[in-house]
Biopython code that builds the backbone (N, CA, C, O; Angstrom):
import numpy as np
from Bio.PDB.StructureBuilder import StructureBuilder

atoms = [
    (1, "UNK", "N", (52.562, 92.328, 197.130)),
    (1, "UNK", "CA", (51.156, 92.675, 197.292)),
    (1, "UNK", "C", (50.578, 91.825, 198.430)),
    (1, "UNK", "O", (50.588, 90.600, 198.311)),
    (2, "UNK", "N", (50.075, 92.409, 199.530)),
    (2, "UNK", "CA", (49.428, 91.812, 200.576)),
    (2, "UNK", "C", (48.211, 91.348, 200.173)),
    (2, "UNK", "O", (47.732, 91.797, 199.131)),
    (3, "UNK", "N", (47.482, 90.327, 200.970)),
    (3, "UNK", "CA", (46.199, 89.826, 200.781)),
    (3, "UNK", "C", (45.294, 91.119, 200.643)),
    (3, "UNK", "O", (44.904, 91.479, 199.532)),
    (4, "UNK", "N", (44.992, 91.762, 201.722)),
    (4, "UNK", "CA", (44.210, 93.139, 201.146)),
    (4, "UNK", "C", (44.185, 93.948, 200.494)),
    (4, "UNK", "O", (43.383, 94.881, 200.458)),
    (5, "UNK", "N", (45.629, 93.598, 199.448)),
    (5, "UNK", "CA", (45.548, 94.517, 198.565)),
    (5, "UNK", "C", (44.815, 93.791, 197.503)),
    (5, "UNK", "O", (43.983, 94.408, 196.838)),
    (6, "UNK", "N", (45.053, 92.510, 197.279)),
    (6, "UNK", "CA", (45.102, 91.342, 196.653)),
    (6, "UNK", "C", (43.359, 91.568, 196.363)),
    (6, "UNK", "O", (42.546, 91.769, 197.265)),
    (7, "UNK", "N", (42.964, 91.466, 194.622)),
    (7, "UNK", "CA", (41.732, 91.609, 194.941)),
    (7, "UNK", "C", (41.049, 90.064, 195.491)),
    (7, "UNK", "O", (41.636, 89.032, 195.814)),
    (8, "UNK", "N", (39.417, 90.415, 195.443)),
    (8, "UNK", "CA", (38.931, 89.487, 195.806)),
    (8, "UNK", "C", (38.216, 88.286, 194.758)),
    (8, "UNK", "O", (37.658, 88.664, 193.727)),
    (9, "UNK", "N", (38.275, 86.989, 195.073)),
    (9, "UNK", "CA", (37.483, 86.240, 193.825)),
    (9, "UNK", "C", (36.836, 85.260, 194.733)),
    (9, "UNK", "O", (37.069, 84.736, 195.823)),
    (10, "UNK", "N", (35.756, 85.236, 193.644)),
    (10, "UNK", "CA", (34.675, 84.406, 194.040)),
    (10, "UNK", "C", (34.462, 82.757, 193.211)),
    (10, "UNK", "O", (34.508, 82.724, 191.982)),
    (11, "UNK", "N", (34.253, 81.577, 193.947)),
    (11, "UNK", "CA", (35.003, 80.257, 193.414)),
    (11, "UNK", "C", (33.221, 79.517, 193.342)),
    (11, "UNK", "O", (32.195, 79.675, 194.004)),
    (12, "UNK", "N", (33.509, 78.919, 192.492)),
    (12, "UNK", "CA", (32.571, 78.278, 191.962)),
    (12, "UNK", "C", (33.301, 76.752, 191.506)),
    (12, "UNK", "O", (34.056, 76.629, 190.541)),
    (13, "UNK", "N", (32.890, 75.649, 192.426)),
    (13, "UNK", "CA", (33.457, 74.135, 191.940)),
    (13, "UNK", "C", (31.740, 73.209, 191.565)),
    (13, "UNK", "O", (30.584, 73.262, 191.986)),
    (14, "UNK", "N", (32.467, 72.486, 190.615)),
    (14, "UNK", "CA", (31.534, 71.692, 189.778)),
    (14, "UNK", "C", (32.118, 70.551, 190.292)),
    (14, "UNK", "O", (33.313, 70.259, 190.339)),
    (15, "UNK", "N", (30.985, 69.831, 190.737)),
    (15, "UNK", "CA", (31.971, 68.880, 191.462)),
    (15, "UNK", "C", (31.317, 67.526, 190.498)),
    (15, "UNK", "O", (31.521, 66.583, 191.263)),
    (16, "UNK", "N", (30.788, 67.060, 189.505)),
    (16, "UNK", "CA", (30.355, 66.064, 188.716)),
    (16, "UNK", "C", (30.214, 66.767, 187.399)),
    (16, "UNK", "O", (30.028, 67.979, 187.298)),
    (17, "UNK", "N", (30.316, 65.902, 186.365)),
    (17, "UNK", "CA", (29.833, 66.350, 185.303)),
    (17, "UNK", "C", (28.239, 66.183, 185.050)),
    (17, "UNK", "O", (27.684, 65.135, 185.380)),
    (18, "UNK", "N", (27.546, 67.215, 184.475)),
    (18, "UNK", "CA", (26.247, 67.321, 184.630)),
    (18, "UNK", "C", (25.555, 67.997, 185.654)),
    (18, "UNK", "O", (24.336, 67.856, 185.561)),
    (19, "UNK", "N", (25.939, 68.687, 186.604)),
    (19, "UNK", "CA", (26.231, 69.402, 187.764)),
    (19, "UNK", "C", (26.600, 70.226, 187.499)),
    (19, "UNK", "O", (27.631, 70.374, 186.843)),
    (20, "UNK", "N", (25.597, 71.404, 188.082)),
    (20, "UNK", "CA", (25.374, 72.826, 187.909)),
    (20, "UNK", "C", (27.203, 73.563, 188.725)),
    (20, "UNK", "O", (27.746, 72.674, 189.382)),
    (21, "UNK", "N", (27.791, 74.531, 188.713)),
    (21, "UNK", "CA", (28.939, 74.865, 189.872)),
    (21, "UNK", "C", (27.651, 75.244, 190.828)),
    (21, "UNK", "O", (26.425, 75.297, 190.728)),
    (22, "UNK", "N", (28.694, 75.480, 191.835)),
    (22, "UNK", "CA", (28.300, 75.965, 193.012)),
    (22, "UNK", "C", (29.010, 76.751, 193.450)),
    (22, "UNK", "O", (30.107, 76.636, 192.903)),
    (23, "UNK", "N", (28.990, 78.019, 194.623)),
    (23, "UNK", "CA", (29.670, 78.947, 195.274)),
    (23, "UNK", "C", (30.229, 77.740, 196.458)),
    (23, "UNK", "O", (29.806, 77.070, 197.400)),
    (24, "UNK", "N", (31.394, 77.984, 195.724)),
    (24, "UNK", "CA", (32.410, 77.417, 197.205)),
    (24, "UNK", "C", (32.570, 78.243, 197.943)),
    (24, "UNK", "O", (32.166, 78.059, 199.091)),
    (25, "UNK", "N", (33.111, 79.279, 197.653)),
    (25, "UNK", "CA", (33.786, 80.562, 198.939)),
    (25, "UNK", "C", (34.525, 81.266, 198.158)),
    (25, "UNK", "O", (34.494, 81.157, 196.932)),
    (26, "UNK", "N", (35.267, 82.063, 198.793)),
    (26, "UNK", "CA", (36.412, 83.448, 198.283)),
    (26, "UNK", "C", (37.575, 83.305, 198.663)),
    (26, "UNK", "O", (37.872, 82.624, 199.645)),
    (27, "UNK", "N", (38.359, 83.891, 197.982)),
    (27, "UNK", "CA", (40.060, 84.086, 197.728)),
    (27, "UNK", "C", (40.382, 84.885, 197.821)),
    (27, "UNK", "O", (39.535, 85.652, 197.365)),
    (28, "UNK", "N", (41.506, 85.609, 198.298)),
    (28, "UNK", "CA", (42.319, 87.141, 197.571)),
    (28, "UNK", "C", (43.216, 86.286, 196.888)),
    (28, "UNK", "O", (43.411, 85.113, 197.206)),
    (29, "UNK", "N", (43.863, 86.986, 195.775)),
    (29, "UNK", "CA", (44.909, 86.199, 194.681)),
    (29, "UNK", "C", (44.923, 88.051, 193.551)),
    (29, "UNK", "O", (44.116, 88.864, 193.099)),
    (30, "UNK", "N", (46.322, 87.831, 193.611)),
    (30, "UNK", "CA", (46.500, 89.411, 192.230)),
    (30, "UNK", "C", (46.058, 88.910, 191.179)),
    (30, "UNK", "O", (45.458, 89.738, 190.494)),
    (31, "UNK", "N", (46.110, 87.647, 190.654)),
    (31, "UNK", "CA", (45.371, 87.574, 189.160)),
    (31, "UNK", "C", (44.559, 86.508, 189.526)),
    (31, "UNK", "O", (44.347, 86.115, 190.673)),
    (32, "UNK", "N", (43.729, 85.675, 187.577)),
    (32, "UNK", "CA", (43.055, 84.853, 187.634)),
    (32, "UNK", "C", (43.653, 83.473, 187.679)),
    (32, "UNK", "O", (43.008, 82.496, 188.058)),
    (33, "UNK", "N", (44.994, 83.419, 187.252)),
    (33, "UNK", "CA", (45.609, 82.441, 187.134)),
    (33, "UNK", "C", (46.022, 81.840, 188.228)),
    (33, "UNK", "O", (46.023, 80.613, 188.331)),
    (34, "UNK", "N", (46.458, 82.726, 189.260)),
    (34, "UNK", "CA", (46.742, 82.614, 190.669)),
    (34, "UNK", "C", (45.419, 82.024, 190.834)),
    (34, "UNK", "O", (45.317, 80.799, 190.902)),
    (35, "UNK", "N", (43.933, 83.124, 190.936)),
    (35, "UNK", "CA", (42.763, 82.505, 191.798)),
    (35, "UNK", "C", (42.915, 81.361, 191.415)),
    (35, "UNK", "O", (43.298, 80.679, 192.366)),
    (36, "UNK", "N", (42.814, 80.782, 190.507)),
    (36, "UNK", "CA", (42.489, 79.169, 190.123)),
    (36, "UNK", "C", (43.210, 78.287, 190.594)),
    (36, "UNK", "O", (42.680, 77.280, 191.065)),
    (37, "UNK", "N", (44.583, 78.437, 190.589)),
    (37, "UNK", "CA", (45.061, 77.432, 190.908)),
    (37, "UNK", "C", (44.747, 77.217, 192.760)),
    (37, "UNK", "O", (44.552, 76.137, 193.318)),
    (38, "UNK", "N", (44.782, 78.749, 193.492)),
    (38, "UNK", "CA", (44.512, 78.835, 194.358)),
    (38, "UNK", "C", (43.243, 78.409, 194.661)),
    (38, "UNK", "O", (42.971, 78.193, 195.842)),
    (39, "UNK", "N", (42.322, 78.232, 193.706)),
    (39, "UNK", "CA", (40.973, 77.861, 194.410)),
    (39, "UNK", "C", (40.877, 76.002, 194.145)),
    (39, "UNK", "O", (40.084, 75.233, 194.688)),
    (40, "UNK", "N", (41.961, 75.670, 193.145)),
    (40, "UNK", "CA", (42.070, 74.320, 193.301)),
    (40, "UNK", "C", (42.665, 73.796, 194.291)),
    (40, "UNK", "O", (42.230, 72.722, 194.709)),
    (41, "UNK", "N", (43.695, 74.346, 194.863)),
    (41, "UNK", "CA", (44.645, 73.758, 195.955)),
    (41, "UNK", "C", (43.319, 73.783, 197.346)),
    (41, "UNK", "O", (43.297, 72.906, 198.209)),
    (42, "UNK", "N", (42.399, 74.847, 197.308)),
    (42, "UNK", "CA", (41.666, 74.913, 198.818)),
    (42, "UNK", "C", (40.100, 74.311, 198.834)),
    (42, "UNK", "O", (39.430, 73.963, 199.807)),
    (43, "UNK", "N", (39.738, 74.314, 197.335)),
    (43, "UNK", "CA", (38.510, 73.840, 197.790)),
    (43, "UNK", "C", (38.450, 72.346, 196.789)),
    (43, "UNK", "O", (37.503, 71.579, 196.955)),
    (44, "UNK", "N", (38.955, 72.199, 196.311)),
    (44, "UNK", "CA", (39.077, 70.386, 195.537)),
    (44, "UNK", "C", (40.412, 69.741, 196.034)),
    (44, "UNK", "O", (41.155, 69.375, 195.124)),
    (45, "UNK", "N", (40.872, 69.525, 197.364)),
    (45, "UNK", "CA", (41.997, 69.426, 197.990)),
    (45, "UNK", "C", (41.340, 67.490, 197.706)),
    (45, "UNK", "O", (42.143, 66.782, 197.098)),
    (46, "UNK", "N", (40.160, 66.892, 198.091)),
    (46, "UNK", "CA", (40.743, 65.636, 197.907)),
    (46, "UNK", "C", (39.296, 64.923, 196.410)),
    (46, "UNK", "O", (38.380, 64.106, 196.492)),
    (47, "UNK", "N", (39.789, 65.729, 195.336)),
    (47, "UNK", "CA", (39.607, 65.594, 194.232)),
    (47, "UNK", "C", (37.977, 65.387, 193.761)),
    (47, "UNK", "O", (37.644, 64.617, 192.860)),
    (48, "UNK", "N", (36.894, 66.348, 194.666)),
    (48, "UNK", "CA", (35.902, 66.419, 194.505)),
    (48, "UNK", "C", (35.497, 67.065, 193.052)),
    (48, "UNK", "O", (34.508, 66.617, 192.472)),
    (49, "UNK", "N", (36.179, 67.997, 192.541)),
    (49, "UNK", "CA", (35.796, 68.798, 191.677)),
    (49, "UNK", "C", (36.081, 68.333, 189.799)),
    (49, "UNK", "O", (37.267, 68.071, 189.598)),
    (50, "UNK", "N", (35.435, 68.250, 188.885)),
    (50, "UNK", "CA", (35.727, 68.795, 187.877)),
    (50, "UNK", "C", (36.193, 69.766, 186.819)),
    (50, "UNK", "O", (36.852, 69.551, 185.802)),
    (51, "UNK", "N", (35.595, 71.106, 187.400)),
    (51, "UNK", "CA", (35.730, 72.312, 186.641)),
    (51, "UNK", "C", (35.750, 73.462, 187.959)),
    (51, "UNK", "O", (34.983, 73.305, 188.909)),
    (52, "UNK", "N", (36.557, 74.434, 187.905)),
    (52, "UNK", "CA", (36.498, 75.436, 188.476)),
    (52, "UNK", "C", (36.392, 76.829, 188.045)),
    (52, "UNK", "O", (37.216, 77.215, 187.216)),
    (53, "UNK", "N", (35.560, 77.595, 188.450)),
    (53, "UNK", "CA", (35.604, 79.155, 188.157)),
    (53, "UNK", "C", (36.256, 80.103, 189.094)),
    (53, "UNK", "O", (36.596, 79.962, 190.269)),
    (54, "UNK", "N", (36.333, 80.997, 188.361)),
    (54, "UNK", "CA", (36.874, 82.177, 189.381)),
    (54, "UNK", "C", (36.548, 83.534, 189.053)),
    (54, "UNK", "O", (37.174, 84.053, 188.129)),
    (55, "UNK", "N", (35.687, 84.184, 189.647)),
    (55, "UNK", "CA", (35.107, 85.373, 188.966)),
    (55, "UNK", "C", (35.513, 86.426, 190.218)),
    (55, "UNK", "O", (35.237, 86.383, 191.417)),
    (56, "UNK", "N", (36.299, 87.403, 189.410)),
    (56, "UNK", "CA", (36.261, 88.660, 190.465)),
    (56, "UNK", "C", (35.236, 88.993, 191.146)),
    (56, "UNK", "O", (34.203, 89.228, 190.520)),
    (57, "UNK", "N", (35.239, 89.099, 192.537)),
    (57, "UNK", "CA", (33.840, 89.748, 193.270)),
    (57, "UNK", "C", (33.032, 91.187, 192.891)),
    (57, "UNK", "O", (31.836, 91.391, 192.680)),
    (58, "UNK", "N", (34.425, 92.270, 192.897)),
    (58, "UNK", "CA", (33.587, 93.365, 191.904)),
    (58, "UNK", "C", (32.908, 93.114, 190.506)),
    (58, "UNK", "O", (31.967, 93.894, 190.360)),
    (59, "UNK", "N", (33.055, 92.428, 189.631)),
    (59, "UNK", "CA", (32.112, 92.057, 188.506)),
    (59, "UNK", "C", (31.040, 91.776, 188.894)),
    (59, "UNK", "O", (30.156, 92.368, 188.274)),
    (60, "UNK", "N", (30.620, 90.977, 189.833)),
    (60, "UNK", "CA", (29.283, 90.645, 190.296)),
    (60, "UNK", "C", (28.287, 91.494, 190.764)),
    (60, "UNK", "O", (28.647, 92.208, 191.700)),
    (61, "UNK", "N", (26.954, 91.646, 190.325)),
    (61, "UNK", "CA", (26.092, 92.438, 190.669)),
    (61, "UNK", "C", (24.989, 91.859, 191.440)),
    (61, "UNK", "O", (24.257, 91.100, 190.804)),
    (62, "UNK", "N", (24.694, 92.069, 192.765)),
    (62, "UNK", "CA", (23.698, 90.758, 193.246)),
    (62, "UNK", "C", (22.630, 91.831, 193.785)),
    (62, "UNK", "O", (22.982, 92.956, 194.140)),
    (63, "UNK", "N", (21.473, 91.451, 193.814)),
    (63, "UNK", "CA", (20.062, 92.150, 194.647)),
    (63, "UNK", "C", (20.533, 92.246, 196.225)),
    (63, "UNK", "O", (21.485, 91.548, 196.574)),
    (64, "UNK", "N", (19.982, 92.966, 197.032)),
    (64, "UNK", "CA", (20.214, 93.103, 198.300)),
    (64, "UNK", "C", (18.968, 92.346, 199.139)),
    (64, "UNK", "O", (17.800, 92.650, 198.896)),
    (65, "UNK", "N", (19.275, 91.457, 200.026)),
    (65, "UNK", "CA", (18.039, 90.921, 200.695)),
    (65, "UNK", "C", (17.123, 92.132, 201.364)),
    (65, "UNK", "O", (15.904, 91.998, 201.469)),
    (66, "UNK", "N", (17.706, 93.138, 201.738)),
    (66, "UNK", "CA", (17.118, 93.932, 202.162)),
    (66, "UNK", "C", (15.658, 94.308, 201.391)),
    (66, "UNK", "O", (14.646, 94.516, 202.060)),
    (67, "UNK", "N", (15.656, 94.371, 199.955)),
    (67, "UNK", "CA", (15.451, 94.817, 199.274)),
    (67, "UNK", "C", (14.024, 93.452, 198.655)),
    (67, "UNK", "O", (13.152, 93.534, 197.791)),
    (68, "UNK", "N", (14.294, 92.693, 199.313)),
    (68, "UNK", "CA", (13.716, 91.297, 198.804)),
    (68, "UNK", "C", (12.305, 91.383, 198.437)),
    (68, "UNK", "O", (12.078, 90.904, 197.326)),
    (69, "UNK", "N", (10.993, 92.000, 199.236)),
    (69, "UNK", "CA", (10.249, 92.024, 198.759)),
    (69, "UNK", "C", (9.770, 92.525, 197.974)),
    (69, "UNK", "O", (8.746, 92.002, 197.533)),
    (70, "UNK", "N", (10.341, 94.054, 197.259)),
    (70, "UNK", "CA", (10.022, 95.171, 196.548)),
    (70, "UNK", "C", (10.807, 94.781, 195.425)),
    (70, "UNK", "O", (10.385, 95.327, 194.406)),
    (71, "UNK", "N", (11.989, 93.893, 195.184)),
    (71, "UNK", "CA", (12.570, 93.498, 194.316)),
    (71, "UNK", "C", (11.693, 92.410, 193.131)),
    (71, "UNK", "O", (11.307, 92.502, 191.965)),
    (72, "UNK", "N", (11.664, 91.191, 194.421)),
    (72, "UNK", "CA", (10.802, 90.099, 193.747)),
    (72, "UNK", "C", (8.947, 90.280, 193.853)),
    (72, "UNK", "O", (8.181, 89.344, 193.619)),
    (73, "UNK", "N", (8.637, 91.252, 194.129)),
    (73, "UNK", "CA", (7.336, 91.292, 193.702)),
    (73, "UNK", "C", (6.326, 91.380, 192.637)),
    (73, "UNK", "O", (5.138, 91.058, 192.633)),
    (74, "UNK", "N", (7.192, 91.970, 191.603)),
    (74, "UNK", "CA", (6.325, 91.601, 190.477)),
    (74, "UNK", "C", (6.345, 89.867, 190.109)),
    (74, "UNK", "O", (5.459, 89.449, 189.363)),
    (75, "UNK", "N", (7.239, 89.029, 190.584)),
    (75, "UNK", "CA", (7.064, 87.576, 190.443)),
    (75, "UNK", "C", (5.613, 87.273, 190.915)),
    (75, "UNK", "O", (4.946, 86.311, 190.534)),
    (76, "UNK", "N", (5.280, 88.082, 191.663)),
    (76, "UNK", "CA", (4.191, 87.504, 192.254)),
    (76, "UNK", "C", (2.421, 87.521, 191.637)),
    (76, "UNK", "O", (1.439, 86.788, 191.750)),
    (77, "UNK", "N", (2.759, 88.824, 190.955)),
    (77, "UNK", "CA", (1.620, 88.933, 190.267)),
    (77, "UNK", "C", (1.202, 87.952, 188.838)),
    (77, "UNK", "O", (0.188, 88.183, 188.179)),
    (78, "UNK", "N", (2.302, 86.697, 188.472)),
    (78, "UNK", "CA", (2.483, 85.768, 187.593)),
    (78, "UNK", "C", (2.091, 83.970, 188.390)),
    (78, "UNK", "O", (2.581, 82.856, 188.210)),
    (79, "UNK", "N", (1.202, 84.401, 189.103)),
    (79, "UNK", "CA", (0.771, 82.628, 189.688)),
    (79, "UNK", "C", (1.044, 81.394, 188.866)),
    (79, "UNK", "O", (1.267, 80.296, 189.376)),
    (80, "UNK", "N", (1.018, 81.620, 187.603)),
    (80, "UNK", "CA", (0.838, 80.565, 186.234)),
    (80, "UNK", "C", (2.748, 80.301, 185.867)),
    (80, "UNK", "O", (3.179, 79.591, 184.958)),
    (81, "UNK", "N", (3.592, 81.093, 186.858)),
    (81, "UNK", "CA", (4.849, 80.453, 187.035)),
    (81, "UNK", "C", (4.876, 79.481, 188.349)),
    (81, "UNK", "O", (5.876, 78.763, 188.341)),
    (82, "UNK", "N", (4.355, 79.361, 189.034)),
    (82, "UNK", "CA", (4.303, 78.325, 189.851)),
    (82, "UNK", "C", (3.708, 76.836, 189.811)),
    (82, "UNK", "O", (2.500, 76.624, 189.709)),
    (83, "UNK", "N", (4.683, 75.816, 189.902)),
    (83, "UNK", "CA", (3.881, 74.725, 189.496)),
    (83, "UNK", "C", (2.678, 73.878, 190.353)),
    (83, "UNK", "O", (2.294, 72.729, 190.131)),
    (84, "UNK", "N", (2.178, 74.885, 191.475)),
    (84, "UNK", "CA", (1.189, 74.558, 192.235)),
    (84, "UNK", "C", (-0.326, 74.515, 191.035)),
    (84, "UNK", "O", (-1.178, 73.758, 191.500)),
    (85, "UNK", "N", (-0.655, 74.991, 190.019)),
    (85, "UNK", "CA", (-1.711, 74.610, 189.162)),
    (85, "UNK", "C", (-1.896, 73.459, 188.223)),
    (85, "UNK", "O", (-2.824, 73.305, 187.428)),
    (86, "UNK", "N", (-0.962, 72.746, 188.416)),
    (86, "UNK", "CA", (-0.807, 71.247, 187.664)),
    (86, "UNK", "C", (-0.772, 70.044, 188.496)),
    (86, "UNK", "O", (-0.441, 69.978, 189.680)),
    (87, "UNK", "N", (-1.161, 69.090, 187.713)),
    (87, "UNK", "CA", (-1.159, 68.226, 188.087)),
    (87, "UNK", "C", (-0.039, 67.365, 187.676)),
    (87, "UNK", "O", (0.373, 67.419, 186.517)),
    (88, "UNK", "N", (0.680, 66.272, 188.877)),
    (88, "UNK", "CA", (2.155, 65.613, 188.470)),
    (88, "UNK", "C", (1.419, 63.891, 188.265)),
    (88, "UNK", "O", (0.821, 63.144, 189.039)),
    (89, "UNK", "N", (1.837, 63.787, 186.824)),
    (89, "UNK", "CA", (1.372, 62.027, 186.298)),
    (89, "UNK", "C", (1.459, 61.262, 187.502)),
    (89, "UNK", "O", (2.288, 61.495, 188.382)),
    (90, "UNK", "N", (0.697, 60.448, 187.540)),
    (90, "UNK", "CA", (1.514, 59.072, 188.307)),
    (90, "UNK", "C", (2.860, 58.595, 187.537)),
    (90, "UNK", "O", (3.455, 58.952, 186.520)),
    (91, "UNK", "N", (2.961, 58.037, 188.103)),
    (91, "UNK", "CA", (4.509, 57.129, 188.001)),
    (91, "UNK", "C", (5.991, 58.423, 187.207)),
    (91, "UNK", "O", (7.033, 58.163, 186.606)),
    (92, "UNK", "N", (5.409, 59.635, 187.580)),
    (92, "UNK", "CA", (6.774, 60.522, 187.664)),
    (92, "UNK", "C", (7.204, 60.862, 189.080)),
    (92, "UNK", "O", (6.478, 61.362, 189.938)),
    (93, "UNK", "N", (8.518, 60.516, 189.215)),
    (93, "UNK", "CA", (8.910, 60.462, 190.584)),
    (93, "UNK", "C", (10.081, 61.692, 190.981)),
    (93, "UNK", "O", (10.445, 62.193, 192.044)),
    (94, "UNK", "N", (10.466, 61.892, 189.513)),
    (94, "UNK", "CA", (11.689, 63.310, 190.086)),
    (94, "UNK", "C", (10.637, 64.155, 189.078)),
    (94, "UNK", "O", (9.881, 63.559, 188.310)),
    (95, "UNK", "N", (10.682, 65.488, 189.172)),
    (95, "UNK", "CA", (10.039, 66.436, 188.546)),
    (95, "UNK", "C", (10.504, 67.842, 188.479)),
    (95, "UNK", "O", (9.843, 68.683, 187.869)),
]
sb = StructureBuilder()
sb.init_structure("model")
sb.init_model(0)
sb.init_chain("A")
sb.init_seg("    ")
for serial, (resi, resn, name, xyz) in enumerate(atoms, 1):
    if name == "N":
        sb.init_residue(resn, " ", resi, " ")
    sb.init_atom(name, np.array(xyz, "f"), 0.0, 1.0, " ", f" {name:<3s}", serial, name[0])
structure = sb.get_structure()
C-alpha cells in the first residue's frame, strides 16, 4: 500500500501532563497502530510528549472559514458570554 493509498491521520501530542493535546500535523499510515507509533517516531523524536492521539482525518468534521461569519454569528447576539462585562479582582493575575 502506497502512501496515497495509505489513509490519512491527524496527530495530536500532549506534551505535559495537565496540558490540553495539540494538532501536531498529519500522517498517511494503513492503520492506527502504525499512525501512532508513526506519529511517535516524527513528532516526540526528542521526548517532548506524554500522550499521543491519532484520529483519522475523514472522521473529523470541521466548519469552513469560508463560512465564518454566518456560522459564528449567533455567538454574537450573547454579549453576557464575553468577559468584557466584569470586573477582574485585584491581586488575580492569571484569569
Amino acid at each position: 500500500m502506497t502512501t496515497e493509498q495509505s489513509p490519512l491521520w491527524e496527530v495530536f501530542v500532549r506534551s505535559r501532563r495537565g496540558l490540553s493535546h495539540t494538532h501536531a500535523g498529519s500522517l498517511h499510515a494503513p492503520d492506527a497502530e502504525l499512525a501512532l507509533r508513526n506519529a511517535r517516531d516524527l513528532y516526540t523524536r526528542r521526548g517532548e510528549g506524554v500522550s499521543i492521539w491519532v484520529v483519522p482525518s475523514k472522521a473529523i468534521t470541521a466548519s469552513s472559514p469560508d463560512e465564518k461569519d454566518a456560522f459564528f454569528e449567533p455567538a454574537a447576539d450573547k454579549p453576557y458570554r464575553h468577559p468584557t462585562f466584569y470586573e477582574i479582582p485585584e491581586g488575580v493575575k492569571h484569569l
